[in-house]
N, C-alpha and C positions, 0 to 999 in steps of 0.2 A: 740704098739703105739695106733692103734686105740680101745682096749679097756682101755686104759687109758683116753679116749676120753669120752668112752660112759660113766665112771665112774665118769666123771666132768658132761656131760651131766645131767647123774641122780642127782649132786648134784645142779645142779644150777633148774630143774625142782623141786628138793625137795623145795627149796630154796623159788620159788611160793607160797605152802601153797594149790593155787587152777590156775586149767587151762583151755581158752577154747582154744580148737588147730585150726584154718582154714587148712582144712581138702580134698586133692582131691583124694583120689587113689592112686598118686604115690608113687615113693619111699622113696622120702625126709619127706611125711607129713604122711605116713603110719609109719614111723621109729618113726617119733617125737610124734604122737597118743600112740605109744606102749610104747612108755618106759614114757610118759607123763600119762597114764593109770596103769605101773606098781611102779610105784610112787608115786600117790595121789589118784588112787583110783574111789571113787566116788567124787573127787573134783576135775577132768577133765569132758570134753565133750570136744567132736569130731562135728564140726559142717563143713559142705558141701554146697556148693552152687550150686545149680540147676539152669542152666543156657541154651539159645541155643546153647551157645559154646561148652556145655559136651557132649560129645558123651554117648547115652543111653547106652553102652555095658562100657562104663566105671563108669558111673554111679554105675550099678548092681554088679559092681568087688568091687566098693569101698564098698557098702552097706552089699557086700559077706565077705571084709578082716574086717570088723568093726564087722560084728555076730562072725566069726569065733575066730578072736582074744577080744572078749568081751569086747569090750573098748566101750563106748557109742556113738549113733551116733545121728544128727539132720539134716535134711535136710529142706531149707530154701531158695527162690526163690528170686533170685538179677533183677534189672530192670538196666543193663547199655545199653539194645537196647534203653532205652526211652531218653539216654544223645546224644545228637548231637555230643558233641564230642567225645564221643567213635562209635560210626558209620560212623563218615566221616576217623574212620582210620589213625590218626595221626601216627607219629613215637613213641610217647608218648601212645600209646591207653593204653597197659595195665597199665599206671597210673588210669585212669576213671574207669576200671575195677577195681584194688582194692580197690578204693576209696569205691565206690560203695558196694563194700565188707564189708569193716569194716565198713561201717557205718552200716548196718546191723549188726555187729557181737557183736558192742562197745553195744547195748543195751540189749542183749542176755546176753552179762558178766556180765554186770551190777544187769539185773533182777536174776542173777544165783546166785550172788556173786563171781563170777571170778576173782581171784584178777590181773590176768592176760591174754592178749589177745598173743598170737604165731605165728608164720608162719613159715612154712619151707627153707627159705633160710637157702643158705650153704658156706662154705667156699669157694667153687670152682663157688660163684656167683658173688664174688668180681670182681666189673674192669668188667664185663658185662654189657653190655646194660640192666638196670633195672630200668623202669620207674617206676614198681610195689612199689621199696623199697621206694619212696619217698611216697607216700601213708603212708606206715607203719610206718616210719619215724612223718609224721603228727601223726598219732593215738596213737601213742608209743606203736607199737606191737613188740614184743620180737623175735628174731630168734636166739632162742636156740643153734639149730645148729652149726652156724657160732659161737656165741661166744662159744664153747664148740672146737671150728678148726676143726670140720667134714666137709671132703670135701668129693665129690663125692663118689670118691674110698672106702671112708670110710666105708659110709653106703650101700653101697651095700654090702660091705664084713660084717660088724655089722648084716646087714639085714640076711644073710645066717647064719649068727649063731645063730641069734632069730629063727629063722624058717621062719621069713617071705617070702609071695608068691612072695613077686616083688622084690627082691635082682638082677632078671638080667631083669626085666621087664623097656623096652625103655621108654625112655623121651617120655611125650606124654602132650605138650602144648596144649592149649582150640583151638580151628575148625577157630578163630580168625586170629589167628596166618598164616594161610595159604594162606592169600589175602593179595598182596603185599601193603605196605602203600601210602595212598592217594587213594587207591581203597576202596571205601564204603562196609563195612562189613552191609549183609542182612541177613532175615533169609533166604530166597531162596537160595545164594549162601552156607550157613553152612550145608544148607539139601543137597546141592549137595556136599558137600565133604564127609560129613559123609556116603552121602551111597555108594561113589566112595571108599573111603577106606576102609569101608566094603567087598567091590568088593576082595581088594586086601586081607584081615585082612581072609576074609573066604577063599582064598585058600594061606591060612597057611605062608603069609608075616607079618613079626610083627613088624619091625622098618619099616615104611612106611607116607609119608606126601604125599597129594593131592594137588599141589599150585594149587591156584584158580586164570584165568587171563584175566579178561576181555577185550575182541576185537571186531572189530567192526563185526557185525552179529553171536554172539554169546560168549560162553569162552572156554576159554585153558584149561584143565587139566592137567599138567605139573607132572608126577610121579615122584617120589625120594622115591629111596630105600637102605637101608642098605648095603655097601662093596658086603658082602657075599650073602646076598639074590640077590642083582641086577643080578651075576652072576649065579644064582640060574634060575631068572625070567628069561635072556637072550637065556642058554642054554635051559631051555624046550619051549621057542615060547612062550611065556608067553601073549605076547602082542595080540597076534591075537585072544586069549581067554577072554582077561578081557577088550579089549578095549570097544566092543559091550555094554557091559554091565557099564560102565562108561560112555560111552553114555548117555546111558538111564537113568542116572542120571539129563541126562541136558546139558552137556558138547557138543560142538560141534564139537572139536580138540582133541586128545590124544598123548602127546609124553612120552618119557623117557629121563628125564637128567640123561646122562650118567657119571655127576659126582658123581652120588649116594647124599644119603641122610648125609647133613654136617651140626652139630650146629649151627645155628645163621648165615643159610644163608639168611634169612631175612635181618638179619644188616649187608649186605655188603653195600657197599657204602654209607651207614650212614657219617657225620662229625664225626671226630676224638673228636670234644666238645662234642656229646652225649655222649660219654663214661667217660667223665672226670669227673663226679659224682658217677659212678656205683658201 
């Protein structure tokens, strides 16, 4: 099933003529670059956005799977710190965020000749809180994927039979993502998660999120780890090693939700009407 999937996929990329992909690293947009590249060629580009939200070690992964797998890459610096309303944090933020995107990207295709702009959404995105699709939706960008019914599961197992590096490589949303809404996203706070989860990333955690949580004389660092790693962290005393050092990030507090790390714990307690577009 699923390569009859990727067999529509190719044919609706053929179908293009010419493609620019927005482009981050993971797995959804590393799949969609690759077979968007073995397709058309040199009438794709892969374009990435450098932002304070990207973590620089994801940055150099993505810059690393675009030499290795030879698909073309551009790297190209978005300004949504300068919108008010993606810095005060709305539940909406990552709309401003794409916006901001494409509007960058729609002139890239344009001066290319691209006759079409991409994004990686996927089947398993539907009915999700996705304030991004309504951006794309504006811009009339493409998500191959979904129309093609790749869902998750999909491309991760597509992904392993390409060769690609990130078939079991975690979800990994922009630094954004980690400061609960209505709390103002800085760069101060994004440098302090990034190098907190670094903390964790260098001693060999890899599903790992830093919530970031502002209180009165200082913030929280709230850990969330993977099922299996948590019990990984717990059983070796994990905490009495990395909390010093998340500190020193900035952080004043350190704990561990011992519910482990769960999709789209950010939108809980969202209204039920946010999602009835998604």
């Amino acid at each position: 099933m699923a390569t009859e999937k990727l067999n529509f996929l190719r044919e609706i990329l053929h179908g293009y003529g010419s493609c620019l992909v927005a482009y981050s690293g993971g797995v959804d947009s590393v799949l969609l670059a690759h077979v968007a590249h073995e397709m058309l060629g040199k009438r794709m580009l892969a374009v990435i956005a450098d932002s304070l939200s990207l973590p620089r070690r994801e940055l150099a992964e993505a810059r690393e799977i675009a030499e290795a797998h030879g698909f073309p890459l551009r790297i190209i610096q978005t300004r949504e710190f300068a919108n008010p309303d993606y810095t005060a944090n709305p539940f909406n933020r990552c709309y401003f965020c794409k916006r901001e995107l494409f509007t960058r990207l729609e002139p890239i295709a344009l001066e290319g000749g691209f006759a079409v702009l991409a994004y990686g959404e996927n089947a398993s995105d539907i009915g999700d809180h996705r304030p991004g699709a309504e951006a794309a939706k504006q811009f009339e960008v493409r998500a191959p994927l979904k129309e093609a019914g790749l869902a998750k599961g999909d491309i991760r197992s597509l992904s392993a039979v390409l060769g690609l590096p990130t078939a079991d490589k975690p979800q990994m949303p922009c630094l954004s993502s980690r400061i609960p809404y209505g709390q103002a996203v800085t760069p101060e706070k994004l440098a302090m998660i990034e190098q907190a989860e670094g903390v964790l990333r260098d001693a060999g955690f890899s599903e790992v999120r830093v919530r970031h949580h502002s209180q009165p004389g200082g913030a929280l660092a709230r850990l969330e780890l993977g099922q299996a790693e948590m019990k990984r962290f717990v059983a070796e005393g994990m905490m009495e090693t990395v909390s010093s050092q998340i500190r020193e990030a900035g952080f004043t507090d350190v704990i561990l939700d011992t519910k482990g790390y769960r999709r789209g714990s950010l939108n809980q307690g969202l209204p039920e009407a946010v999602f009835a577009n998604g």
